[in-house]
Structures are given as structure tokens and as C-alpha cells.
KOLSE-741888 format. One record per residue (C-alpha): residue in three letters; x, y, z. Coordinates in steps of 0.05 Angstrom, whole numbers, plus 32768, in hexadecimal, padded with zeros to 4 digits. Example, Ala and Ser with C-alpha at 12.3 -4.5 7.8 and 13.67 -1.06 7.14 Angstrom:
Ala80F67FA6809C Ser81117FEB808F 
This chain:
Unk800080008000 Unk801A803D7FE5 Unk8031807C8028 Unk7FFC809A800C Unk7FBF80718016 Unk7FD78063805C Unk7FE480B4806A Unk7F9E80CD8093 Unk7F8B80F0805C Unk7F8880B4802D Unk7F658088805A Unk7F2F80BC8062 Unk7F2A80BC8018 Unk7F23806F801B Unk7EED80728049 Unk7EC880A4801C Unk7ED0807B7FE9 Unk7EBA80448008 Unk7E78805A801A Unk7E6C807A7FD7 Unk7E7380347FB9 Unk7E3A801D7FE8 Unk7E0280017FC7 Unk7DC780237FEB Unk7D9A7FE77FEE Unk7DCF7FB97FFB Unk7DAB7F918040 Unk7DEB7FAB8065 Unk7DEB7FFC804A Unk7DC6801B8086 Unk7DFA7FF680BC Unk7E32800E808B Unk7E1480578086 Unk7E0C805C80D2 Unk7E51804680DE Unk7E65808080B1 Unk7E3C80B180D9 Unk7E7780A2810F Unk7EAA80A380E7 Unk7EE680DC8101 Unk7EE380F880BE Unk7EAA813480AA Unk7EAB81198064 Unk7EA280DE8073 Unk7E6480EC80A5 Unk7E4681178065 Unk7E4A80DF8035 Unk7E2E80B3806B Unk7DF880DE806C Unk7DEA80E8802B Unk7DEC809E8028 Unk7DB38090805B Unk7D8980BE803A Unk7D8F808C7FF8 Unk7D75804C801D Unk7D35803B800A Unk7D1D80248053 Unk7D108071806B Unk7CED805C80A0 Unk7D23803280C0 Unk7D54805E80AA Unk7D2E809380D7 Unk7D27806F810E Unk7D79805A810C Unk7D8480A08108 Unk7D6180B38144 Unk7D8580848169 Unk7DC780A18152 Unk7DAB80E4817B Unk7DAC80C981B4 Unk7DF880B481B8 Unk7E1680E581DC Unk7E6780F281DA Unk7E5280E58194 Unk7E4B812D8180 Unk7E63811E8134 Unk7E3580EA8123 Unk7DFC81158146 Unk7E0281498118 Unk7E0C811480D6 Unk7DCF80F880F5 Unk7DAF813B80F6 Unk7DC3814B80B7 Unk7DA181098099 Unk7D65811380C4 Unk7D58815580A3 Unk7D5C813C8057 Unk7D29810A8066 Unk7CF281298050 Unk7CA7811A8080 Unk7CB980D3808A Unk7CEC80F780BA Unk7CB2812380E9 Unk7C8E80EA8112 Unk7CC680D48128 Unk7CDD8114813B Unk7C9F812D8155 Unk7CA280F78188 Unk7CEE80FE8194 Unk7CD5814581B7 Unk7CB3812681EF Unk7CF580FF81FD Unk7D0C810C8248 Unk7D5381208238 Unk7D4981628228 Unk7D83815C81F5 Unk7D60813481C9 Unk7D23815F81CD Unk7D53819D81B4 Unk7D6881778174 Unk7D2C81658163 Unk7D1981A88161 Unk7D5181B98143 Unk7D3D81918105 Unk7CFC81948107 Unk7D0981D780F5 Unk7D3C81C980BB Unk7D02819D809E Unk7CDA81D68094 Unk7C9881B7809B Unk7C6381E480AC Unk7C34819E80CF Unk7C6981AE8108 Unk7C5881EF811E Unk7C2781E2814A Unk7C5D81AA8167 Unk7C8E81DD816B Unk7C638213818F Unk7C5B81EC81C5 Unk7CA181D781C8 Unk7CA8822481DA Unk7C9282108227 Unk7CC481DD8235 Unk7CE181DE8272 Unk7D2481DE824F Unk7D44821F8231 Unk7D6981FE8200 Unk7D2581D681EE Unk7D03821D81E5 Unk7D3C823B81C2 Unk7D388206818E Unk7CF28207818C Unk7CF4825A817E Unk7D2D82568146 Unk7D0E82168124 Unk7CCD8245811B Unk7CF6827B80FF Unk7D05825180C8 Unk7CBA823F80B5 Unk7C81825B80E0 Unk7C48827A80C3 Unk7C1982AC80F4 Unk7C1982868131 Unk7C5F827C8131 Unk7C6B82CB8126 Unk7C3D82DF815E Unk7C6082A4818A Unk7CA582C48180 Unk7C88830F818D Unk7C6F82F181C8 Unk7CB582E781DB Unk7CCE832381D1 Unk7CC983318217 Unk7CE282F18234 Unk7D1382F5826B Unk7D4A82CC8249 Unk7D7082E68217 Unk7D7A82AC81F1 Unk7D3882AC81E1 Unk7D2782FA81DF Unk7D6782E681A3 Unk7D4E82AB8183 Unk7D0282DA8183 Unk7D228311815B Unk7D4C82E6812D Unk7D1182B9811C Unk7CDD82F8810D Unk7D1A831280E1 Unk7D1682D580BB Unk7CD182CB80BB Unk7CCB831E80A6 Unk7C96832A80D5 Unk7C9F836980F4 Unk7C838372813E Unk7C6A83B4814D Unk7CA483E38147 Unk7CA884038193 Unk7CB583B3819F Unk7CF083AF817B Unk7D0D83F88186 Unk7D0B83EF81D6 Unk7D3383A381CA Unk7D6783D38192 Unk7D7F83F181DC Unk7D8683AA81F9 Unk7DDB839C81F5 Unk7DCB834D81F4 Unk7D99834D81B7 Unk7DAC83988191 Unk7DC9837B8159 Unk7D8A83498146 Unk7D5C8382815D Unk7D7F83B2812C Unk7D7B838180F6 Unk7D32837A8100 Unk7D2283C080F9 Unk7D3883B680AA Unk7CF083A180A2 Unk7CD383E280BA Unk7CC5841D808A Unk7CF884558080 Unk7CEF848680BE Unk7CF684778102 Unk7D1D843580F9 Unk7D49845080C9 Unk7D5C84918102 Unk7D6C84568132 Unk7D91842B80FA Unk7DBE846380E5 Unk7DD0846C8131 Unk7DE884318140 Unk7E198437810C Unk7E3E8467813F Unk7E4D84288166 Unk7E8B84168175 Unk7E7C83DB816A Unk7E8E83B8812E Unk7E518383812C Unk7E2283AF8142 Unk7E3383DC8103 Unk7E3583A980D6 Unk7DE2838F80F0 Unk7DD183D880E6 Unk7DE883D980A7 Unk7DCB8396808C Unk7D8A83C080A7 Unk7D9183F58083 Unk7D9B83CE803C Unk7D6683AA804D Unk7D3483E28053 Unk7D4C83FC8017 Unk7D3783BC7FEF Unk7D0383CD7FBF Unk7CF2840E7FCD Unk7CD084417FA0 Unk7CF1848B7F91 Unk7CC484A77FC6 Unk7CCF84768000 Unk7D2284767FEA Unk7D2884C77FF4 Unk7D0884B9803A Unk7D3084848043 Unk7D7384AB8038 Unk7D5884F18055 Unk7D5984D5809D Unk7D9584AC8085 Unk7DBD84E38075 Unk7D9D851280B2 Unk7DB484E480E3 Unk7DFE84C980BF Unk7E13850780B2 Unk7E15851A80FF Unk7E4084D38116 Unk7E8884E48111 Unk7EB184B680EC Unk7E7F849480C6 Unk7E9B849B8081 Unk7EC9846D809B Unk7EA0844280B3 Unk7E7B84368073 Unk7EC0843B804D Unk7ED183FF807E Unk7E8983DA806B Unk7E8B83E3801D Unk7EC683BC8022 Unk7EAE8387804C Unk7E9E833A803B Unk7E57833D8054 Unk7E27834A801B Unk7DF18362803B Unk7E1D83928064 Unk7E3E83B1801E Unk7DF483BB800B Unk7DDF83E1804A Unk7E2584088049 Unk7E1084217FF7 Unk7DD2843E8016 Unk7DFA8457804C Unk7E2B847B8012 Unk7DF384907FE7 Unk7DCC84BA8029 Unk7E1384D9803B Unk7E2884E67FF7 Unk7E6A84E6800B Unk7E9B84EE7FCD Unk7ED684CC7FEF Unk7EAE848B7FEA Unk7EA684847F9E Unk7EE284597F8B Unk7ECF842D7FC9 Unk7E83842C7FB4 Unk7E9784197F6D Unk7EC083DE7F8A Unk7E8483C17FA2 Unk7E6D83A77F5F Unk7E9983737F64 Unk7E5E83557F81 Unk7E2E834E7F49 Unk7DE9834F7F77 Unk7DF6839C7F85 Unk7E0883B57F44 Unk7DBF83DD7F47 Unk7DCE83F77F88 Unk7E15840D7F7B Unk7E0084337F3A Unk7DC884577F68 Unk7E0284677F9B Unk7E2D84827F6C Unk7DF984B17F4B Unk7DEE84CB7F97 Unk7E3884E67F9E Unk7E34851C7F74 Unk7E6485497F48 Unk7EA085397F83 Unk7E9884ED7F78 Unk7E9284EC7F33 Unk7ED685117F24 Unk7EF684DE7F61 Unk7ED784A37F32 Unk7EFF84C77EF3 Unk7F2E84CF7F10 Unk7F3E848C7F27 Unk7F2F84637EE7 Unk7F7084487EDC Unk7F6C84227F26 Unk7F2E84097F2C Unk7F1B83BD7F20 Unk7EF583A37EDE Unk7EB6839D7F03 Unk7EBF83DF7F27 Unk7ED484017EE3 Unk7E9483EB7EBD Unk7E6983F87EF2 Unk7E8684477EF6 Unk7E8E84467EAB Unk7E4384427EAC Unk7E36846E7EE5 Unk7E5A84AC7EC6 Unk7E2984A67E8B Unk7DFB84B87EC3 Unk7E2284E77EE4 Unk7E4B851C7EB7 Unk7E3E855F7EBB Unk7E5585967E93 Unk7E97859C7EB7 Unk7EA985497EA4 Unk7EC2855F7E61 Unk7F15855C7E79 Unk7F08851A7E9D Unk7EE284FB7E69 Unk7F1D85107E2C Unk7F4C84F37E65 Unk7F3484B37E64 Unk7F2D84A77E18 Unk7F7C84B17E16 Unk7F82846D7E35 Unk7F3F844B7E40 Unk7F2E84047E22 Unk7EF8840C7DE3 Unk7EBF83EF7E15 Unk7ECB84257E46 Unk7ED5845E7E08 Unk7E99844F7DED Unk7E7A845D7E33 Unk7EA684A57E33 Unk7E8884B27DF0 Unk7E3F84AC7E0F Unk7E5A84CF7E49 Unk7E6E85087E22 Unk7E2D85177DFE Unk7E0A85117E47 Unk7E34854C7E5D Unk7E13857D7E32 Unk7E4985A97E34 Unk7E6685CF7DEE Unk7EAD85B47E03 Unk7E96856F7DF0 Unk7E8485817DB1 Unk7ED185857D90 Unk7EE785447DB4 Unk7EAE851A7D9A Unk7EB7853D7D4F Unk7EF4851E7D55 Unk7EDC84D77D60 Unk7EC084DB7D20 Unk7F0184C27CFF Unk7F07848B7D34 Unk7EDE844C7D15 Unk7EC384307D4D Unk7EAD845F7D6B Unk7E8F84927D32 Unk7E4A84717D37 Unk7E4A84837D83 Unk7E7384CA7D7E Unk7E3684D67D43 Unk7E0084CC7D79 Unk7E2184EA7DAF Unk7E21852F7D83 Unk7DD385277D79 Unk7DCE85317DB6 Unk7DF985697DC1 Unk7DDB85907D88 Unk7D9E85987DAB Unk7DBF85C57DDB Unk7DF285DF7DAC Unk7DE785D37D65 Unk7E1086107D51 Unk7E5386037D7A Unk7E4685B87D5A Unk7E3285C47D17 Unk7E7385F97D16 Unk7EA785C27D25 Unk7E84858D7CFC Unk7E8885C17CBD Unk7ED885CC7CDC Unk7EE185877CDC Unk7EC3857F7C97 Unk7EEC85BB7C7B Unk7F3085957C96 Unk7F2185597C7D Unk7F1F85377CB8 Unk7EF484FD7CA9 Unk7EC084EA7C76 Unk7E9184D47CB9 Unk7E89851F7CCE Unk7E6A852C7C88 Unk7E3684FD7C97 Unk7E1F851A7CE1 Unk7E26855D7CC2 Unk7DEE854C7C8F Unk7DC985297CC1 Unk7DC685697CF5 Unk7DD085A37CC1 Unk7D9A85917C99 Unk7D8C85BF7C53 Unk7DC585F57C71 Unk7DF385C87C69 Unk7DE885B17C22 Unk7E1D85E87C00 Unk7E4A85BF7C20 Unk7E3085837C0B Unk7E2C85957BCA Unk7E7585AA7BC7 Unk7E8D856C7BE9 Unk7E6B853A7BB6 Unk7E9785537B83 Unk7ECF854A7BAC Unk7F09851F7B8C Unk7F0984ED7BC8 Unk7ED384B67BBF Unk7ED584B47BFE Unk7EB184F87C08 Unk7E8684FB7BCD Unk7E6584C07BEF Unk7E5F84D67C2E Unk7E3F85117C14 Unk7E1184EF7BEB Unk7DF784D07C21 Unk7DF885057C4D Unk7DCF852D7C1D Unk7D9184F67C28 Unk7D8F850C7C68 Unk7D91854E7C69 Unk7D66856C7C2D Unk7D2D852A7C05 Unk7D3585577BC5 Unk7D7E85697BC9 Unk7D9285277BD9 Unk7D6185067B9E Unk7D8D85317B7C Unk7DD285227B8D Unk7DC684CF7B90 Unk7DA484DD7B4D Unk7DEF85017B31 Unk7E1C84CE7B5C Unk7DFB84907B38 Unk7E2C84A07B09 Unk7E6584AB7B30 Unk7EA8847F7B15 Unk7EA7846B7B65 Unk7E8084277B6F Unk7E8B844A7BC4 Unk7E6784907BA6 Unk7E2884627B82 Unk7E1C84377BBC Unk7E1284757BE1 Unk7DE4848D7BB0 Unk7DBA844B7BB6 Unk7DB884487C00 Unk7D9584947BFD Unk7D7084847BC9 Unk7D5784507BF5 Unk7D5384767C32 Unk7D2484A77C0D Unk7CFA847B7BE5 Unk7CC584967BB7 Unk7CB584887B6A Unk7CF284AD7B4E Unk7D23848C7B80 Unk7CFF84467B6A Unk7D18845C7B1F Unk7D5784677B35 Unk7D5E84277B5D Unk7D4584007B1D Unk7D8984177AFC Unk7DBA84097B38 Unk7D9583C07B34 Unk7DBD83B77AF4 Unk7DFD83D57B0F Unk7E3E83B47AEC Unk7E5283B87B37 Unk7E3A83777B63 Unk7E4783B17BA9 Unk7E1083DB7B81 Unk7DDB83AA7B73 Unk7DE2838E7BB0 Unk7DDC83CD7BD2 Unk7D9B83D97BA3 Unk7D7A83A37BB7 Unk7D7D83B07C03 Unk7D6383FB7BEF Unk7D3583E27BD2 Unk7D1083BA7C00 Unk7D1C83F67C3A Unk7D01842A7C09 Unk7CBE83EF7BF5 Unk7CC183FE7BB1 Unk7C9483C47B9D Unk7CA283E27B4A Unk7CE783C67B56 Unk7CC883767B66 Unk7CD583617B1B Unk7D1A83777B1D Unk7D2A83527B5F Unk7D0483167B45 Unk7D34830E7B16 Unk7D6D831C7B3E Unk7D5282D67B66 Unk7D6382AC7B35 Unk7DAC82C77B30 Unk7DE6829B7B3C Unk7DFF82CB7B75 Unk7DE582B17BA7 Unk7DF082E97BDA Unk7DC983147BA8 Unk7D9282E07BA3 Unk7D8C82DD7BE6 Unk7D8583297BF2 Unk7D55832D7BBF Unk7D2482F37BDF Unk7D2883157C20 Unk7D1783607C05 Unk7CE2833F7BDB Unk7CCC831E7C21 Unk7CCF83687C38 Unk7CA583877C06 Unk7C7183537C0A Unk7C6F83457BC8 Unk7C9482FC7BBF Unk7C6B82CF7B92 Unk7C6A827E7B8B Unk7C8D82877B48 Unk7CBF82AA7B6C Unk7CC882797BAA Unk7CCF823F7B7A Unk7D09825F7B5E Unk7D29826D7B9E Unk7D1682347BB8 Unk7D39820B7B86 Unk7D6C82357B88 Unk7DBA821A7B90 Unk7DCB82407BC8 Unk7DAA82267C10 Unk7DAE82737C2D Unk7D8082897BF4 Unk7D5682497BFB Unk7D4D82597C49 Unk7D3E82A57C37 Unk7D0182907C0F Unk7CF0825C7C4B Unk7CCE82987C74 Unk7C9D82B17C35 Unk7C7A827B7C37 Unk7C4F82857C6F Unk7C2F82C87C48 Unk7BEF82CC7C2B Unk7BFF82C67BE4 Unk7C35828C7BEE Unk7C0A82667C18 Unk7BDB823E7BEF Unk7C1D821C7BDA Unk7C4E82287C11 Unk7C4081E97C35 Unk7C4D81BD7C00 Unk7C9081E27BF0 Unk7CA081E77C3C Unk7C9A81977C38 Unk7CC181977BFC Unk7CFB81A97C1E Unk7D0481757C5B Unk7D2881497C2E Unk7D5E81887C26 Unk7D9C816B7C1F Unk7DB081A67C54 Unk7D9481A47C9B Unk7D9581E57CA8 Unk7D6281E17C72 Unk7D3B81AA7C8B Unk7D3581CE7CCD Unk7D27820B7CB0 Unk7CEE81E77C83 Unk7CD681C87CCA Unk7CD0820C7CF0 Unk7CA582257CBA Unk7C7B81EF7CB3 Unk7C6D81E47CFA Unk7C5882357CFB Unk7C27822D7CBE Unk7BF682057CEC Unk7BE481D17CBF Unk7BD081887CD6 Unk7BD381727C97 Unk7C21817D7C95 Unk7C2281477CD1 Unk7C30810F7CA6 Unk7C6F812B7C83 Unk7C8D81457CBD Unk7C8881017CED Unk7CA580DC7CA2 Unk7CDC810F7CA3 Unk7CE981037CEB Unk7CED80BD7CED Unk7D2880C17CB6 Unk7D4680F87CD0 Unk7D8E80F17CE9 Unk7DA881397CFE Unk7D9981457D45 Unk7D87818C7D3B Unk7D5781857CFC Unk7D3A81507D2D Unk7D27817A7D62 Unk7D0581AA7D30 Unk7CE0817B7D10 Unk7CC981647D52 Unk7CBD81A37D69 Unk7C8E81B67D2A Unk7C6A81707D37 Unk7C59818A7D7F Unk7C3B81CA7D68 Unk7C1681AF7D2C Unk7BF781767D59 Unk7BDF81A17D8D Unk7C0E81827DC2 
């Protein structure tokens, strides 16, 4: 035998084994378990455990098990014994019932004790008059096992022993209505708050009151010096913060703040919480933050969404710190942990000002693009003029133009001069084709001298951002220009053309789409077709028929789906694409043939294709079908299924049979 089967550690590890391998109705298993329960090992008492709880004979198992209580010096196999007792299930309850008229008055406390871990409510009544035992532990079991599932009686049982001499059980009364969230009538609980033995369960309990008069004596316990005590006022205080509406919230942090910011010290306090392991005493110390709005506590506050379930509350906090806090965040980008980062990345959207511009600049020098593109939102929030050159700028930067574009809408309401200014700057020095395109989008018809000027500019480049531009900014100017540009030497410039053509729709742009459908450039026609399904130029169906039957598949496929778009896709034209070569144009036509003028044949075409060669087909065929509501497609699809092979196509064909049968 090797050193290290005989070390301890590998003979516990044998032992585990061993009673893993035990066959649970093997005649012998519930000796073998019950020897485990004693075994020196904790593991080895768990899997023993788990292993009596797999016999089939529960009630001898139970009974076994109750024996096993009663061995004292035995305190490990107890407490494995427990621990079976309590995954038992009801089979479990007589037994225990009965063990609580037992005359040791240690047996009577564990079966309390798991009475109460069974959760059954058929106890209650058991366990409330368990509550006059002549033994304090006996009652003290008896109160905490009803904290865990009472109903009414056991709530107005543990208010009635509020007032009990002992403070084990004035404890294990204020514990169990905190679990049970029954709040006793407050003067109850705020007289107990002054109690040394029972504050901290007293304080906790007043988390189920209202904001006002609980939260003044919440907030000052948290000039305790007294860590604990602290810590229970703040798990109080996030807990009365749970769920409340605007209204309630500004109470809630009005007496918060009127009593906090009179405790000296307590910034550090909270500091000292936020960074704590507790979760429910990070949540009360954010509410504690938000009511002080104390700026030093941003970076720490931000921290705190390391922890996932506060994320909601640390983005309030943050937005309650103000101007102070915000620049403290800024300023401490660089430092701060992912989590933190995001979360703060997102707050500042909420929190710039006019005065964020430097910070904001700052930060795009060295951010990552997630957190730029925040920046970039940030920035148009700020509605300050400054922010207007930066974000000009962006223009040029590709992935973030789109943003930078938006983030100047929204600046323009406030300053459309100062912005229209640099974007005509920044269009005068060339600084990027993008700013040509916002310009026309926010100048409107002032703007089109420019325009005009720039789509005869020698850069493609321009003359298509122009173009385009132009659409925007002026219907009749822009008819115009994508009219002239269709025969620019620049397949860029006539793609431009086509998308405003498209974007303004209209008989004349349909004309004018019917010619860039027969572009010597594939970019062109394929543009064309998209246009002209967004501008629904229905006089433009016989050229896109056509284009279904062409070999380019991409094409075909465009063409099927703007045809879908305009509504106007006929059986002649779904047999073609149907039969098409390429599967993506055959799967594009799959979708027409649930519409009015498709269906008297879709079904049969639908069917057609679950003998596709592809099964992205088949499937594809089998989603439609099963949407068409037709029994009579039953038959095919349970044919198709019984040949099918691929596990996917299977599951759709199944899946249509279920809907089509009703199931």
C-alpha cells in the first residue's frame, strides 16, 4: 500500500469512497450508513447522510436515526443524524413530534431544532406549545424553529415574547419576526433597540418599518462604537430601502442625511462598510453614501459593483454625490477595477454637467473603445459648446463616428450655431467625409451651397458623402444631386446616389432606381435593390423578378427578400427562387409563403422542400409549415420525421408536428 493511502488524509478518502460505492438497498446499507454517521471524519458523516436519505426503508431509516440522537459524547454523529433527519421529508415529523415529549430535555431541543429545518407548517401548532417547556433551551428551539416557518400564530407567539425575561428568548423573538417579516408594533421594537443584549437584532428589525422614525434610530446607531452594532444598523437601513418608490426614497434619505450628517466620523464608517464582505451591509452603507452625499466616497461606492446584486443601488449612489464626486470618479479612471470602471463609465452618462468637458477629453486620450464610446455619450449629455469641437473630431475616428454623429444631435439643440460652425470648419479642412454627412443632416437647405460644391469635389470620397448628405437635408435638392451622381465615374459616388434615392422614394426616384438595377457595377445593383424595397416602389417588382433568377446568388437573395418587403412576391416568382441553386436564396423565399397571394400553393412548396438536400432548408421548410396551421400538412411532416437524420431538422419537424396537432 502506497504512503499515501495509509497517510490520514488517504484513509479518509477511502472511507468516502467506500460508502459512495454502497448500494443503497443492499440488506446491510443502513448499518453501513449509521456506522458512517460516527465516523471522525465530517465528510465522511455527510456522505453517510446523504446515504441514509437513499434507502428505500424511510421509515426505519427514521427511527435508526432517532436513536443516533440520543447517544450522547457522540456530538458528530448527532449532528450527521440531524442533518439526515431534516432531508427526510414528512416521513421524518411523527417521529419527531413524539421525540418532543422525550424526558431528556436534550432530545426535546433537537427535535425542535429540526422540526424547524423541515419547514412543515402541520408543526406549528406542535411547536407553539413547545414554547412552555420547562426547559429554556426547549423554548429557545421551539421560538427559532418558528422563525423559520410560522404563519400568524407563530408571529403573534414570538411578539408575545418580546417581553420575556430571558434574553435568549427576547433574541431568538426578534430574530424569528425578522425572518418571518412580521413587524410588531413599532414602540415594541424601539424600546428593545435600547436593550445592550438584543440591540443589534432589534435594529435589524426595524428594516421592516417605513422610512421615518426607524430610520432616525437606524442612522444613530451607526455612531456606535461598536463595530456589530453598525454593521445591524446598516443591513437596516438597505433593507428599508428595498423597493421603494421616488417619494418614499427622498424620505428615506432626508432623515438619513438629517441625522448622519450630525455623527462625527461617519464617512468613515461607511468608507469602512462599502468595503466590507457582508452584502447586505455594503447595501445599507450605499444608502448611507447616497443620504450624505459625501464626494470622498465615490471611488469606494463604485467599488462596490464588484458585487453584481447592487449594481442598481450603486448607480443611484453615485448620481447622489453630486458635481464633487463626479470629477473624484474622473478623476480616478485609470485605478478603478473593471466592474467599478463600467459601472462609473455609466454613471457619468448620468452625471456630467457642463463643467465635465476637460475630464471627459482626458479620458478619451487613454480609455478602452467600450469606455470611449461611453465618453462620447457623456459628452453630448454635458450640453456644454466645449463639447462640440471634441466630438467634431470623432467624426474621423471610425468607430466611433456613428456615436460622435448622435452625440452632436443632441448638442445642436442647445447650440446649433457653435455646432453647425465647426461642422462647416471641419468640412472646409477636410477633415473627414463623416462631418459632411451630420452637417446635411442638422444644416438642412442652408447647408446645400456647400453641398453642392462638395459633390463636385475631385475626392469620391466627398462627392458621395455629399450626395447623400443632400437626401437629407433638402427632398428636391437631393432628387437632384443623386439624379447628376448616377453618372458619376465613382461606383462609391452612385451607390450614394441609390441609397438617397431610396431614402426619398417617390415616382421619379423609382425611375431612377430602374436604371441603377442595370448598373455594370454588381455594388450598384445590389445597393438598388435594397433601395428599393426601403423606398416600396412596387413599379420596380418586374425588374427584381428578374434579378431572382440571376446566378448571383447574393443578388437573388436580396431581391426575394425586398420583393417579400414590398408585398408583392408571386408563385411564379417563388418557384424560381425556390428552385434556385443557391440555399440562402431558397430560404429567403421560405418566409413568402405564408402571404395571401402565395398561399393557395405555399403548402405544397413548403413540403416540397423537406427532402432539401440542406438541413438548414429542411428546418427552415418545417418552421414554416408548422406556422401555416394546416392539419393536412401532418402527414408529410411525421414522413419527413421518421427519415430524418439531423438532430436539429429533427427537433423542427417535431416541433411543427406539435403545433399543427394541437399538442
Amino acid at each position: 500500500m502506497s504512503d499515501t493511502m495509509q497517510s490520514p488524509a488517504g484513509q479518509e478518502e477511502a472511507r468516502y469512497r467506500a460508502l459512495q460505492a454502497v448500494d443503497p438497498r443492499a440488506p446491510s446499507a443502513l448499518e453501513t450508513f449509521t456506522t458512517g454517521l460516527h465516523d471522525e471524519s465530517w465528510r465522511v458523516r455527510h456522505a453517510a447522510a446523504e446515504g441514509l436519505r437513499r434507502v428505500p426503508d424511510a421509515p426505519g431509516v427514521t427511527a435508526r436515526l432517532i436513536s443516533v440522537l440520543g447517544e450522547r459524547g457522540e456530538t458528530g454523529a448527532r449532528n450527521a443524524a440531524a442533518e439526515a433527519l431534516a432531508g427526510m421529508g414528512p416521513v421524518a415529523v411523527p417521529p419527531l413530534v413524539h421525540l418532543l415529549e422525550h424526558e431528556d430535555p436534550d432530545q426535546r431541543k433537537l427535535a425542535a431544532d429540526i422540526l424547524g429545518q423541515l419547514g412543515r407548517p402541520e408543526v406549528e401548532d406542535v411547536l407553539l406549545r413547545a414554547l412552555s417547556d420547562d426547559d429554556l433551551n426547549v423554548r429557545v428551539a421551539a421560538a427559532e424553529a418558528l422563525g423559520r416557518m410560522g404563519g400568524d400564530a407563530a408571529a403573534r407567539a414570538l411578539e408575545g415574547l418580546l417581553d420575556a425575561p430571558t434574553l435568549l428568548l427576547r433574541l431568538a423573538a426578534l430574530e424569528g419576526l425578522a425572518s418571518l417579516k412580521r413587524a410588531p408594533p413599532l414602540e415594541r421594537v424601539m424600546a428593545l433597540v435600547e436593550d445592550p443584549g438584543v440591540q443589534r437584532s432589534a435594529l435589524r428589525l426595524l428594516g421592516l418599518y417605513a422610512p421615518g422614525v426607524a430610520t432616525e434610530r437606524i442612522c444613530r446607531a451607526l455612531a456606535s462604537p461598536v463595530r456589530s452594532v453598525r454593521e445591524a444598523a446598516l443591513v437596516a437601513l438597505g433593507k428599508q430601502a428595498v423597493g421603494l418608490g421616488p417619494y418614499e426614497r427622498g424620505e428615506l434619505d432626508a432623515v438619513a442625511r438629517s441625522v448622519l450628517s450630525g455623527i462625527p466620523g461617519v464617512t468613515a464608517h461607511v468608507a469602512q462598510a462599502l468595503d466590507g464582505d457582508d452584502v447586505r451591509v455594503r447595501a445599507g452603507a450605499l444608502v448611507a453614501a447616497g443620504a450624505l452625499g459625501e464626494a470622498s466616497l465615490a471611488v469606494a461606492v463604485a467599488e462596490v459593483a464588484r458585487e453584481d446584486r447592487l449594481l442598481r443601488e450603486v448607480l443611484f449612489t453615485l448620481g447622489q454625490l453630486g458635481p464633487e464626486g463626479r470629477r473624484l470618479l474622473l478623476g480616478s479612471m485609470g485605478t478603478l477595477s473593471l466592474p467599478a470602471r463600467t459601472v462609473a463609465a455609466e454613471a457619468l452618462v448620468l452625471l456630467v454637467d457642463s463643467t465635465s468637458v476637460p475630464e471627459l477629453c482626458a479620458l478619451l486620450e487613454w480609455a478602452e473603445d467600450d469606455l470611449r464610446a461611453v465618453v462620447v455619450r457623456a459628452l453630448g449629455r454635458t450640453h456644454s459648446p466645449d463639447a462640440v469641437a471634441p466630438l467634431v473630431e470623432l467624426l474621423s475616428d471610425p468607430t466611433l463616428s456613428a456615436m460622435a454623429a448622435r452625440a452632436l444631435e443632441q448638442l445642436t439643440v442647445a447650440h446649433p450655431l457653435e455646432a453647425l460652425a465647426a461642422l462647416e470648419a471641419a468640412v472646409e479642412q477636410r477633415t473627414t467625409p463623416a462631418a459632411v454627412a451630420v452637417l446635411g443632416r442638422l444644416g438642412g437647405a442652408r447647408v446645400l451651397p456647400v453641398l453642392r460644391r462638395i459633390a463636385r469635389d475631385e475626392d469620391a470620397s466627398w462627392r458621395a458623402a455629399a450626395v447623400e448628405a443632400a437626401g437629407r437635408a433638402d427632398g428636391e435638392a437631393g432628387l437632384e444631386l443623386a439624379r447628376g451622381a448616377l453618372a458619376d465615374e465613382s461606383p462609391k459616388v452612385r451607390i450614394a446616389a441609390v441609397r438617397s434615392l431610396g431614402q426619398q422614394g417617390g415616382r421619379e426616384a423609382a425611375t431612377f432606381l430602374g436604371l441603377a438595377l442595370k448598373d455594370e457595377d454588381r455594388g450598384v445593383r445590389v445597393a438598388a435593390v435594397e433601395a428599393v424595397g426601403v423606398a416600396g416602389a412596387k413599379e420596380r417588382s418586374p425588374d427584381l423578378e428578374a434579378l431572382v433568377r440571376h446566378g448571383d446568388g447574393a443578388l437573388a437573395m436580396l431581391a426575394v427578400r425586398a420583393l417579400t418587403k414590398l408585398g408583392t412576391v408571386g408563385t411564379g416568382v417563388l418557384w424560381d427562387a425556390l428552385s434556385h441553386h443557391d440555399a440562402e436564396v431558397v430560404k429567403a423565399a421560405l418566409p413568402a409563403l405564408g402571404s395571401a397571394e402565395a398561399s393557395a400553393d405555399g403548402a405544397a412548396l413548403a413540403m416540397s422542400l423537406l427532402g432539401h438536400p440542406r438541413w438548414d432548408v429542411r428546418v427552415a421548410a418545417a418552421r414554416v409549415l408548422g406556422g401555416m396551421g394546416r392539419p393536412e400538412c401532418l402527414p408529410a411532416l411525421q414522413q419527413a420525421m421518421s427519415v430524418e437524420q439531423d438532430a436539429l431538422a429533427q427537433v423542427a419537424l417535431a416541433e411543427a408536428v406539435v403545433r399543427l396537432s394541437g399538442r
